[in-house]
N, C-alpha and C positions, 0 to 999 in steps of 0.2 A: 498404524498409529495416527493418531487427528489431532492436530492441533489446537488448541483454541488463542486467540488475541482478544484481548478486552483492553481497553484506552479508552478513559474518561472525555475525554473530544479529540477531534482529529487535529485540533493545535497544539493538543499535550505531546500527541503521537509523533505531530512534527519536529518537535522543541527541542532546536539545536541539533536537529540529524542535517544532511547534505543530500540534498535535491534537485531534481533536472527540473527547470521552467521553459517554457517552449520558449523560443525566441531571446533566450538569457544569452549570454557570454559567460566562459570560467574565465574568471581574476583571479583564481587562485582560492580563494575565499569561496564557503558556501553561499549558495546563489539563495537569495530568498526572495519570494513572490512578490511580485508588487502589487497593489489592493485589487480583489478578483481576480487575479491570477488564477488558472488552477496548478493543482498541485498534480507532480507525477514520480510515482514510486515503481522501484524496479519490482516482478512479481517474486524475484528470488528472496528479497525483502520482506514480503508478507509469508513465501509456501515455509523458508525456512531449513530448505532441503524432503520436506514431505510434499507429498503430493497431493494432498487436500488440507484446508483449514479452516475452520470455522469464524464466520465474522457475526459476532454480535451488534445490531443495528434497529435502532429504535423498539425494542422489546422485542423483533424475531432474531432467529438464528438460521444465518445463511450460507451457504456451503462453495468456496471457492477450490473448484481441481484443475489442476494438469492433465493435457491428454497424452495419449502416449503421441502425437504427433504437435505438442509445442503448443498445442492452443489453449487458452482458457475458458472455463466454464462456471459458473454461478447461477445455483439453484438456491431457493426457498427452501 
């Protein structure tokens, strides 16, 4: 079974979830990016529990797997 994630921009995707920032402190409070920051999601976040998912991104579609040794992969 494949997933698919579609989110109109990656700020909608963000909005109001709780995110690691490199270099942040936890207050307790979700930590949000300061400008240029990047953003970092855990991969359990995106597979879902599947082991592949589809990301749609700028008109293609792209394929994010699990290997069976913990790595990720993303193909076209």
């Amino acid at each position: 079974m494949q997933a698919t994630l579609t989110a109109p921009s990656a700020s909608s995707f963000f909005a109001g979830q709780p995110f690691n920032v490199r270099g942040s402190s936890d207050s307790g409070a979700a930590a949000r990016p300061a400008a240029g920051a990047a953003h970092s999601v855990d991969s359990s976040a995106l597979l879902q529990g599947q082991k592949t998912v589809s990301i749609s991104h700028n008109g293609s579609v792209y394929r994010l797997q699990a290997t069976k040794l913990g790595k990720l992969i993303l193909t076209k």
